[in-house]
N, C-alpha and C positions, 0 to 999 in steps of 0.2 A: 373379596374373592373367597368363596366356601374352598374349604379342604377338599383335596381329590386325589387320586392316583396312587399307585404304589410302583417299586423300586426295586431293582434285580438284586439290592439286596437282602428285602423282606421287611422294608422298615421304609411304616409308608411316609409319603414326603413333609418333612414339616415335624415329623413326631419327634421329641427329645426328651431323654432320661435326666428327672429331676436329679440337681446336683452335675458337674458335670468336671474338664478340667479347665485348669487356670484360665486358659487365654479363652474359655467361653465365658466362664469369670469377668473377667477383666471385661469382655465385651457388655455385661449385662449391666455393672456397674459403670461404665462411661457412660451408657445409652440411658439410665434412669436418673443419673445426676445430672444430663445434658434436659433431660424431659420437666425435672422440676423447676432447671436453670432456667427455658428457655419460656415457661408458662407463667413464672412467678407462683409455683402453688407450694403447698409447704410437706408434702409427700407425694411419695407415688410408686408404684408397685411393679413387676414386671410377671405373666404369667405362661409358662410354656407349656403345651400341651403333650401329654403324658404320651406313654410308647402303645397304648391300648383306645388311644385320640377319643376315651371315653370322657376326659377330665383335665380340666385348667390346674398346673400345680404351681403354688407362691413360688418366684425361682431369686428374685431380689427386691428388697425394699430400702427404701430412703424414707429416711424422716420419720418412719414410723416402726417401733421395735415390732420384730416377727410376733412376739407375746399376746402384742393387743390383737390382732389378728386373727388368734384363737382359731375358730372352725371354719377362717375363711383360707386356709390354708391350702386345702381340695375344693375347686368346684367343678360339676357335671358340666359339660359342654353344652347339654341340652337347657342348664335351669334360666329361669329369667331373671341372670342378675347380668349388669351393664356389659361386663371384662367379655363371659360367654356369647353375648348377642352381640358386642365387635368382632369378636372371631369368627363365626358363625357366619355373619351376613358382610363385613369385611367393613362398615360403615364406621362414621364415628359416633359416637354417646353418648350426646353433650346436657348433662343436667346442670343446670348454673346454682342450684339452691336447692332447702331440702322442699319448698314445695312442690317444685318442677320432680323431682325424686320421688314424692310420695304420688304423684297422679300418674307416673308413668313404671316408677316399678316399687309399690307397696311391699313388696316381699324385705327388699334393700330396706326400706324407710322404716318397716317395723323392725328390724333385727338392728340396724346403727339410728335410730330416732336425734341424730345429734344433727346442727345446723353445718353441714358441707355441702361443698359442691365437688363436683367429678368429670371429669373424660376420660374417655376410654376409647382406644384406638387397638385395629388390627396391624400385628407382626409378621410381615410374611417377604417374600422373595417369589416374584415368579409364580407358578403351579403351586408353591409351597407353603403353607401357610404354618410360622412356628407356636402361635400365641396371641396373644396382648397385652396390653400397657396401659396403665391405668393412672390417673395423677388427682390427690386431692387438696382443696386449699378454703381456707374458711368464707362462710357464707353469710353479709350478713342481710337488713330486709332491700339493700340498694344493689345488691352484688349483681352485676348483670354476666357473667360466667368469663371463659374465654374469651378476646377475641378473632377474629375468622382468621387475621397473621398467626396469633396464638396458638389455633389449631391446625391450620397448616405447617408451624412449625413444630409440632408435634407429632405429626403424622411422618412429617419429612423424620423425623428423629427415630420412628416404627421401622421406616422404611430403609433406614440405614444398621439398625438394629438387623432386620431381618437379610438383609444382604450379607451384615458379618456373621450371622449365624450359615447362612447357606454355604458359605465360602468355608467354614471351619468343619462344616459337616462334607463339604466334598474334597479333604485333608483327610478325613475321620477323625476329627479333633473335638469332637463334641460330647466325647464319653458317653460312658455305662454307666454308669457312679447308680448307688442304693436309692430307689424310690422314695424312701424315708429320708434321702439327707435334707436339712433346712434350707430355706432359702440365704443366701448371700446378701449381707445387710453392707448398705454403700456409708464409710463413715462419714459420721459427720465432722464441717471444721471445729477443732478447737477452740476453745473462748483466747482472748487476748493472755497470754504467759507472762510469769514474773521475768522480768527480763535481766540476764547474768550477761557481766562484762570480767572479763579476764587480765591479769596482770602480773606483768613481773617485775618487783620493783628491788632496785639496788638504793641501799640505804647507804652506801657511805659516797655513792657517787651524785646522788639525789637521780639517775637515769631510770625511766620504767619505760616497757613496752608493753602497751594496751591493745587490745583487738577493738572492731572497731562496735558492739556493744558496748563496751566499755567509754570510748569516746560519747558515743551518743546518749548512754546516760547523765554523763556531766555535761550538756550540751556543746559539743566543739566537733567538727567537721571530721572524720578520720583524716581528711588530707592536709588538715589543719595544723594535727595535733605534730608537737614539736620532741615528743619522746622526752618530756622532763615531768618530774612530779610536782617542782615547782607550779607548773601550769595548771594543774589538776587541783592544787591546793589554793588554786584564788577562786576556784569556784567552790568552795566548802567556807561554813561561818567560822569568823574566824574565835567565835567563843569555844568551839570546840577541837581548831586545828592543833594547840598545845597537845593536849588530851591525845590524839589521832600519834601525834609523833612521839609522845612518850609510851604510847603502848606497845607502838612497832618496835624503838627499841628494845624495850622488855623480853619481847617473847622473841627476836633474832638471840639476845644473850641468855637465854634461857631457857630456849628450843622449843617451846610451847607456841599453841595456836592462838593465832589473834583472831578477837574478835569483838568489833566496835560500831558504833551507828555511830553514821553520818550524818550533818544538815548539809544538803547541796541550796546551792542559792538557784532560784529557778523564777526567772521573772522577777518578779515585785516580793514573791513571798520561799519559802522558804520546802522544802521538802526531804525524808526520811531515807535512806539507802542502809543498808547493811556490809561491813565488809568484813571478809574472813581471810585468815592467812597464814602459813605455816613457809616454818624452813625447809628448804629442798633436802635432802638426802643426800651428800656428796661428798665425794673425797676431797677434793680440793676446798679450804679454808676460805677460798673467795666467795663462794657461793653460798656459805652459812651467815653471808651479809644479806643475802636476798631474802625476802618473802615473796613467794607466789601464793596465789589466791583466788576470791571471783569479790566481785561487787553485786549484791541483790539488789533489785528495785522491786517492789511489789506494787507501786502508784499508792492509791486510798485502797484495796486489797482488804491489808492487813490492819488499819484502821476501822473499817468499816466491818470486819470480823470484830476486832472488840468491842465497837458501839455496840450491836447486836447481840454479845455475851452479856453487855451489864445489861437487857432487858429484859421485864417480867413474862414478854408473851412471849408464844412459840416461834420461831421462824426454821423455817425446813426447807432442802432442795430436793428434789425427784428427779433422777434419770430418768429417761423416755419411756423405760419400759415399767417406772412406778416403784422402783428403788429408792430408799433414802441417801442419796450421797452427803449431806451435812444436814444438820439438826445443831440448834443453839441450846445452853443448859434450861434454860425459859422453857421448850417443847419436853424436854426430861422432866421438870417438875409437873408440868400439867398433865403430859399420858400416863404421869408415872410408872416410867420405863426406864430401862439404863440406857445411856448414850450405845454404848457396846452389841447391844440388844437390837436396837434399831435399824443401824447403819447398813446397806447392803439386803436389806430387808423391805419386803413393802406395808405400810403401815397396817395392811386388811386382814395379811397373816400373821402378822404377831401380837395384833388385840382383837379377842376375841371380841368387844365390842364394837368395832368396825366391820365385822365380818359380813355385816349387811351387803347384800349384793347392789344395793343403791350408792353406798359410799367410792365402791368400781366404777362405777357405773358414773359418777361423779366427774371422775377421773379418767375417764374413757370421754366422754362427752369436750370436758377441757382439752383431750390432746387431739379430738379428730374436727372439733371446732377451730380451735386456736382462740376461743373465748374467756376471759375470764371469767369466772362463778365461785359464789361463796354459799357455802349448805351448813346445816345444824345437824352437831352429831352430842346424843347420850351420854356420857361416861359416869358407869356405876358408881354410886346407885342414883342422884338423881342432878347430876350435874351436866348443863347444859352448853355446850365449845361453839363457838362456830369456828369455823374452817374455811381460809379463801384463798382458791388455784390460781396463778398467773404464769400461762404457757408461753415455752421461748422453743426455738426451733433446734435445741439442747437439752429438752426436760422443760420442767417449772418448777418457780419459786411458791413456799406455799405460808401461810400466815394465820394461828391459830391462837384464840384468846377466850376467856370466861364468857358468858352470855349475863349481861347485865340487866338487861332488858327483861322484861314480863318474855314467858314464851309463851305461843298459840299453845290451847287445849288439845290439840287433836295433831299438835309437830312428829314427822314421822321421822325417820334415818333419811340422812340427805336431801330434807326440805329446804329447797333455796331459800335463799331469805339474803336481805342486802344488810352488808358490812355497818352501815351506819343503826340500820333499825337491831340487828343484835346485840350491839355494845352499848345501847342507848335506846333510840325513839322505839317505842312499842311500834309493832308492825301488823300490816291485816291476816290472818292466817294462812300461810304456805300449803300449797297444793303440796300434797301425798306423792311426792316426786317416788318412794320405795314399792306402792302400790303399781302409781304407773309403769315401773320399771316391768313388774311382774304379768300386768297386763299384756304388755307389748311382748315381752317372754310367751305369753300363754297365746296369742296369736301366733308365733312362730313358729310355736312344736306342737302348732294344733294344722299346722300346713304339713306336718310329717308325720300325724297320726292317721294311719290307715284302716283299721278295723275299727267298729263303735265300740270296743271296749280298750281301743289303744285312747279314743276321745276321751272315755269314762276318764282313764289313770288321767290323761293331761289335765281337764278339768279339776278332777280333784287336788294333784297336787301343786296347781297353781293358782289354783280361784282359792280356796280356800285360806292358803297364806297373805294373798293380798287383801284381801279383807277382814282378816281375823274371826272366820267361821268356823266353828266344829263341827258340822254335819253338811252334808249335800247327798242328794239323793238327785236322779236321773231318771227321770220317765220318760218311755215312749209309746208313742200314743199307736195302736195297730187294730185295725177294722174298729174304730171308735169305743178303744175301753183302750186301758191304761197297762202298759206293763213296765213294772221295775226293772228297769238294765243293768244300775249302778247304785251305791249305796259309801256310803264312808262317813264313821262315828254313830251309827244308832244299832243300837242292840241287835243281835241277830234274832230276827224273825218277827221285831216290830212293825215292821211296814208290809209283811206279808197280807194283813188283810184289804190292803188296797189293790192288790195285785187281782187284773182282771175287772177292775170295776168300773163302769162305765163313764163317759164322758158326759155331765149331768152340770147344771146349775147348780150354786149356793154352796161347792167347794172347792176351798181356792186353786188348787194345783188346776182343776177344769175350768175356772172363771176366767185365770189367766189368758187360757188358747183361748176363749170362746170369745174374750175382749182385747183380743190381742195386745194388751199391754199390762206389763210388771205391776206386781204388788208387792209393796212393803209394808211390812206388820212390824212397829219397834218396839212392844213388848206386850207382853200376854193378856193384860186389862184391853190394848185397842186388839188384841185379837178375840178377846170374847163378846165387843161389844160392836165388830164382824161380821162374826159367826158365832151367835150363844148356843146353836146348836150342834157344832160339830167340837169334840174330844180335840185339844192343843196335843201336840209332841212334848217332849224334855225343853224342847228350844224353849226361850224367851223373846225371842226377835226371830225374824224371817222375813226372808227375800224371794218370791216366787216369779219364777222369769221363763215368759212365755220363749219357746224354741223353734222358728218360723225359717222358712225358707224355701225364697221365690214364692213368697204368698201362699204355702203349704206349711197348714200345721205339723208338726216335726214332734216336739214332746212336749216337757218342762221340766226344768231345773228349780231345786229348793234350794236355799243354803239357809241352815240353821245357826245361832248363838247361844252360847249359854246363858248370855247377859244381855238386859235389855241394851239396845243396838240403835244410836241414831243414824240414817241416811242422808248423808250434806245430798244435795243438788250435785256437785260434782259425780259422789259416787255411784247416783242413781243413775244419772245419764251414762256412767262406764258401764253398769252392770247390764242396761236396755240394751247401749250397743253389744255386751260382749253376747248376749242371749242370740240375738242374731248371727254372731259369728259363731257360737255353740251352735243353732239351727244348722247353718251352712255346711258345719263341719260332720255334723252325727248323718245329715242324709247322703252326703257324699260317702262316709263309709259305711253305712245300709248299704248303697249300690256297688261297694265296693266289693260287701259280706255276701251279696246276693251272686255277684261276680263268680266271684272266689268259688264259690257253690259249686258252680257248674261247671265253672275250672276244671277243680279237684275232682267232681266229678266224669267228667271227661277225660282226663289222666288217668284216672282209676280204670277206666273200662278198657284206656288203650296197652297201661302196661301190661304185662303176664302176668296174672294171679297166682299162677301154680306154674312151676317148671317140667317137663317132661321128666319122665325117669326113664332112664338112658342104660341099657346091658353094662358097657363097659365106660362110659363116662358120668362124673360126679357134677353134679354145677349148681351154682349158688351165685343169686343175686340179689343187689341192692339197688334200690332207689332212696337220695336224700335230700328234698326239696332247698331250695333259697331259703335265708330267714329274712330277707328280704323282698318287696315286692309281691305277686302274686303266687309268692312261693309256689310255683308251676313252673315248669319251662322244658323245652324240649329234649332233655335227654331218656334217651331209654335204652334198653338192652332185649334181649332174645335169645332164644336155642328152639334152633329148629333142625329135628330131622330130617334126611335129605336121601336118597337113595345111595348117595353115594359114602355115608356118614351122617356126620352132623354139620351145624353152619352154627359159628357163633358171634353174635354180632353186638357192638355197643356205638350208641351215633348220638351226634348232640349239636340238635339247633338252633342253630342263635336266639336271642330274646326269652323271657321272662313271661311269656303269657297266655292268651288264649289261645292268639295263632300261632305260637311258639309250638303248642301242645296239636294244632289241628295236624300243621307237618308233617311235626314226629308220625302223630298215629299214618297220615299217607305214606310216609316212607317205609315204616313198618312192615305195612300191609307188602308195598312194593317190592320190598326186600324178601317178606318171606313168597312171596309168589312165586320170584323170578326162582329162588332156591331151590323149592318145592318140584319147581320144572325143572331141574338139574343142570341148570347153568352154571357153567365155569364161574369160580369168583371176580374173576376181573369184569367179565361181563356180568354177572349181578352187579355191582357197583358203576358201571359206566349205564347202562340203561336204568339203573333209577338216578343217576345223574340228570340221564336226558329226558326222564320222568318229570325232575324237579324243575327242567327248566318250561318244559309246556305245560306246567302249572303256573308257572310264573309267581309266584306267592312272595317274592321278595326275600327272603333270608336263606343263609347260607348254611348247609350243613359240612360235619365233619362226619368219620364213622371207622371204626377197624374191623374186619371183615373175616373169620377164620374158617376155614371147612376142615375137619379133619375125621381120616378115616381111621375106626376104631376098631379095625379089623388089624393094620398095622402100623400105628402111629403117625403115618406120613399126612401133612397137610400143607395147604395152600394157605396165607395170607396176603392180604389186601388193603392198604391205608390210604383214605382220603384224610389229606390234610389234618390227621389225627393225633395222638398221645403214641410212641410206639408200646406195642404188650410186654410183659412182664411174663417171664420162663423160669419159674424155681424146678432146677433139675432135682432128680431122689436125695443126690445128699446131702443138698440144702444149698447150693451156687444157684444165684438169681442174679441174672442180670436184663437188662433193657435192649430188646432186641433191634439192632442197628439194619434198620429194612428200606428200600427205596420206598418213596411218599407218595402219592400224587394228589393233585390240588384239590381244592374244595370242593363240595357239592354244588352244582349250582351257580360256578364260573365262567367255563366254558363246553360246549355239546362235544367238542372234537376231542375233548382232555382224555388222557392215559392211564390208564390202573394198572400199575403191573401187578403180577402176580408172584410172590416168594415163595420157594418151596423151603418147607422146613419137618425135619422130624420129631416127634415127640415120645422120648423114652416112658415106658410104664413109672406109674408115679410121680410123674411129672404134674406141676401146677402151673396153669395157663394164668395169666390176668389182665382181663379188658377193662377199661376205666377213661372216663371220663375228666376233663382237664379240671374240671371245676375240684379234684379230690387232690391235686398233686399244684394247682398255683396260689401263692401268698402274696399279701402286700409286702412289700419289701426286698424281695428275693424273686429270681428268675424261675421261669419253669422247668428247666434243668436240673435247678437242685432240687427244687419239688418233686422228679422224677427219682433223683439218687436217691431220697427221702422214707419213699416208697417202697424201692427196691429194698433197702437196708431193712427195713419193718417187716417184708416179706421175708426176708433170706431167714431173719431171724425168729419170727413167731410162732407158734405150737400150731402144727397142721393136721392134726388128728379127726379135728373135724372142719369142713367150708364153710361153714356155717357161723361158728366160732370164732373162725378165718376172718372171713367177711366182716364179722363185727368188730374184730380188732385192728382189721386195718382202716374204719371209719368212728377209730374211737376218738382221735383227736376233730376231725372234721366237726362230727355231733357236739362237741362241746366248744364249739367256738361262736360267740354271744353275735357276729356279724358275717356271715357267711353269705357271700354276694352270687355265689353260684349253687346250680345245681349240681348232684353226683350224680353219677351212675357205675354200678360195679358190677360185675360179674369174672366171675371164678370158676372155674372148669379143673378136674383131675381124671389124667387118662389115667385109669384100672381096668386092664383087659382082665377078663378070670383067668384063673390059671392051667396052664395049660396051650392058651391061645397065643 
């Protein structure tokens, strides 16, 4: 069931504030530990969709710390990952394994490449749709996923979920809580505890009363037990019961605590207890007879801790989220690291030589699989560990020891390799598990680079580290000659005389495209004996890799070495295919750059270049694109004189792009038309209301609307579904002017504008502004509005201009700004006199 409808109280249905209170809590956590309960999977997630229903946010997870989760914490409602397209289309998601995962949503499979499987089901109630549910469990090559009970009772679990959310939200118990708070992690059960039995025993009566751990450590019924210590003392050997009873007396006449190991007779054979015991504190003489106490049991526990201290290799446990919680002295001598050092720490940040992003990676793989795997890691300067994860639904146990074994020539950080061939049998050489890691990296943020020079950076700073290249250079080929796009590590202005030169036979960067397939050159002899005609670079080795896409030649990429460079078979078949996914990605953003073009260009023509100069009013305005997207989008501003004054207007419609921008400019036009005739404000805004809706164009505008006459301050304003304006009076009181609203552009033909009359003293500073300049992540647009105001009240106003730019000083310098601005400023100065 897609999302739909909205709610008299402005909060359309379905939408909830990440974070929230208890009893939604409590709801997300029964409904995710009933979904892992009831599927058999070993996590699973809960995701609810945000108050702006642009984005899925982590709201509780089981089984899986929020940590590892990383940037899966927000997703777009719109992207094609499983959780958003159950939401969306209301279905379920059923990937049983990761092949079924990579042919059906690659995007997922390159960013988690680990062997799981997944469902993912819609949250909803009714009309209402809150989120999704998502449950993962390991995959291996027989795993046929769910089944169809499985997933019906899973869905049944969405749907009970989404009922107790509807019901707490029509309470209004579903909170505001901060966009930024984390999600709510379901704990997990405890491992088996040392088990403590309690006692109070009278020594001169031989009477104790035991609880009934206590009974059941010495194996005897609680309803059995007859309250004497004699009883208790036929199950302890009797080579130690002397011992037992002369210590008790001791520390009764002596006031000190007792404390003694036990043999308990347990079956056939014999087992270890602890017991501790002091005198009470009491006035009365009788009771300095007693000792009270507990009796420990730890099982094989604490045994089994010191088998593993007298040994030489390492052994270590990891919390879920990749925390050391115990390390034996064996793991302290081989990282040489203090025990102290480690503990509470994860091993990747506090040796520098783990810091490989393969050995996470490692370790990410072990917990989203539930597989065991053993890798080979470095430790300076040339000593070789392996390392081997065994994951429990508590963390993992991990097992590290010397590498005795020959290792491969060419072993990278976290090359698998099995336990038996590293401590012994030579093994065949381990696939570049750090490379691929990077790989699959570089297809990721080569799906989120936009411009061909966002491609360039990704290329460079991820091809090059996975292969150990110093140079890369980017060509793209344009009306059949070559031009330099991208460049990293070759002098500046060495490759300048290729630039512009034709696509010709007999040199490689042009043999490549013209034979559509990669050339490797592994060091400078087989490149002269190539080409004895054509000048080498610096490199020694070279990789030239044709850049095709949809069977259109696209460019070519070089990647240089300083060192002769051999190419395994593995790495050549990476580097063919990544040239293709390089192809794919540089012509996507050419059409992107070519977009963009006409964009910007279009925006450009629509906004005012130059503002009117006005007798008695000052104005100054800004435009500040997205840094996101088509950094375009429909906001814009205006001053138009009017016969009756002036009209000053700021409006902003929805989306980010071309036809965000086509809009604006219609609405523009419309607005200043209707003004121009001397329509009342209310009626300019309701008839290009009704403008926008026999356009029919699909998005919704907002706008604030001001006419004011500058002959004696008085003006009209007018707000659709807008930000309200900002009034700094002359001696600097600013506040947000509290005005009736009316609805959006573009809702409904019959909807209402009212019109406010308000006056404006000499010297007064107006401010229109767009929502994009006043909303954060994290915080409401409320306070984004006091925000504003406070900045204005207080700023140097001598000039608007200056103005202007300081109230979009913090905006400009924020590295991810998802909207557009638009501002405008206005100061009535009648001359004097008037």
């Amino acid at each position: 069931m897609p999302p739909s409808g909205s709610e008299a109280s402005g909060q359309p249905p379905g939408a909830v504030r990440p974070g929230g209170t208890p009893e939604r809590d409590d709801a997300l956590i029964r409904a995710i530990a009933r979904a892992v309960e009831v599927t058999g999977a070993h996590a699973g997630s809960v995701f609810l969709v945000s108050p702006d229903r642009r984005s899925l946010v982590l709201s509780a997870v089981s089984g899986t710390p929020p940590s590892l989760l990383g940037g899966w914490r927000r997703i777009p409602v719109s992207s094609a990952i499983p959780v958003a397209v159950a939401y969306r289309s209301g279905r379920t998601v059923h990937l049983s394994g990761a092949e079924e995962t990579m042919r059906r949503f690659p995007q997922l499979a390159m960013a988690l490449p680990y062997a799981f499987g997944s469902a993912s089901v819609q949250v909803g109630a009714g009309d209402s749709v809150f989120g999704s549910m998502a449950v993962v469990w390991a995959a291996g090559p027989d795993t046929q996923g769910l089944s169809k009970a499985q997933r019906r009772r899973l869905r049944a679990t969405a749907d009970r979920l989404g009922a107790a959310l509807a019901e707490l939200r029509s309470r209004g118990a579903l909170g505001e809580s901060d966009a930024s708070a984390g999600p709510v992690a379901v704990p997990t059960r405890p491992a088996p505890a040392v088990r403590v039995g309690l006692f109070d025993w009278d020594l001169d009566s031989g009477a104790l009363v035991a609880d009934d751990e206590l009974c059941a450590i010495f194996g005897i019924a609680p309803a059995a037990f007859d309250g004497r210590a004699a009883t208790l003392a036929a199950r302890i050997d009797d080579a130690v019961l002397p011992g037992l009873r002369s210590a008790a007396r001791t520390a009764v006449e002596e006031g000190h605590v007792l404390a003694h190991a036990l043999r308990i007779r347990d079956g056939d054979g014999h087992r270890t207890v602890e017991l501790w015991g002091r005198v009470p504190e009491a006035p009365d003489p009788r009771a300095r007879a007693h000792l009270v106490g507990a009796v420990l049991d730890a099982g094989a526990g604490m045994a089994a801790v010191e088998a593993i201290e007298r040994l030489e290799d390492g052994f270590f446990a990891l919390a879920p989220d990749g925390r050391v919680t115990y390390a034996n002295h064996g793991l302290e001598r081989l990282l040489r690291i203090r025990h102290d050092d480690l503990l509470g720490r994860r091993p990747w940040e506090v040796l520098p030589w783990l810091a490989d992003p393969a050995y996470e990676d490692r370790y990410r793989a072990t917990m989203i699989s539930q597989q065991p795997v053993s890798f080979l890691a470095r430790r300076p300067p040339d000593q070789w560990l392996v390392f081997s994860l065994h994951p429990g639904s508590r963390g993992m146990t991990g097992w590290a020891a010397r590498v005795t074994g020959p290792v491969p020539a060419d072993a990278a950080p976290g090359a698998a390799v099995a336990e038996e061939a590293a401590v012994g049998t030579p093994s065949p050489p381990a696939p570049r598990l750090g490379t691929l890691y990077r790989v699959l990296q570089l297809g990721s943020a080569l799906t989120e680079a936009a411009t061909a020079h966002e491609v360039c950076d990704v290329v460079a700073e991820q091809l090059l580290p996975a292969f150990g290249g110093q140079r890369m250079a980017l060509y793209l080929l344009s009306e059949h000659r070559w031009q330099l796009l991208s460049q990293r590590g070759y002098p500046t202005g060495l490759l300048d005389r290729f630039e512009g030169s034709p696509l010709r036979a007999g040199v490689p960067v042009s043999d490549v495209l013209l034979a559509g397939a990669p050339l490797f050159i592994e060091s400078r002899q087989e490149f002269a004996r190539a080409y004895p005609g054509v000048r080498p670079s610096a490199s020694c080795a070279w990789a030239f890799l044709p850049l095709i896409s949809s069977s259109r030649p696209v460019g070519a990429c070089v990647l240089g070495f300083d060192e002769a460079h051999r190419f395994p078979d593995g790495e050549r078949d990476l580097l063919t295919a990544l040239g293709g996914v390089i192809g794919h990605a540089l012509r996507r953003a050419r059409l992107y750059d070519d977009e963009f073009a006409v964009a910007h260009g279009l925006q450009d023509a629509l906004l005012p270049h130059r503002l009117p100069t006005l007798p008695d009013v000052r104005v100054a305005g800004r435009y500040l694109p997205a840094t996101r997207g088509m950094d375009i989008g429909g906001d814009w501003y205006d001053v138009i004189p009017t016969r009756d004054g002036v009209a000053l207007i700021v409006g902003d419609v929805e989306g980010h792009n071309v036809a965000a921008a086509a809009v604006m400019g219609q609405l523009r036009s419309a607005v200043r038309a209707f003004a121009a005739a001397g329509q009342q404000p209310g009626e300019v805004i309701s008839r290009t209301n009704r403008l926008l809706l026999d356009l029919n164009p699909g998005p919704l505008a907002s706008c604030c609307y001001l006419r004011l006459d500058a002959g004696s301050g008085a003006a009209r304003l007018v707000l659709a579904g807008h930000c309200p304006p900002l009034l700094r009076r002359p001696g600097g009181g600013t506040e947000a002017l509290d005005l009736p609203c009316g609805p959006l552009l573009g809702v409904a033909e019959t909807a209402a504008y009212p019109e406010c009359a308000l006056h404006v003293a000499p010297g007064s500073i107006v401010a229109l502004y767009t929502d994009g300049l006043v909303e954060q992540r994290g915080s409401d647009i409320t306070s984004g509005i006091d925000r504003l105001r406070t900045t204005l009240a207080h700023a140097r106003a001598d000039s608007l201009e200056e103005l202007a730019d300081r109230l979009l000083r913090d905006a400009r310098r924020a590295p991810h700004r998802t909207d557009d601005i638009a501002l405008l400023l206005s100061r009535y100065a009648p001359a004097p006199g008037r």
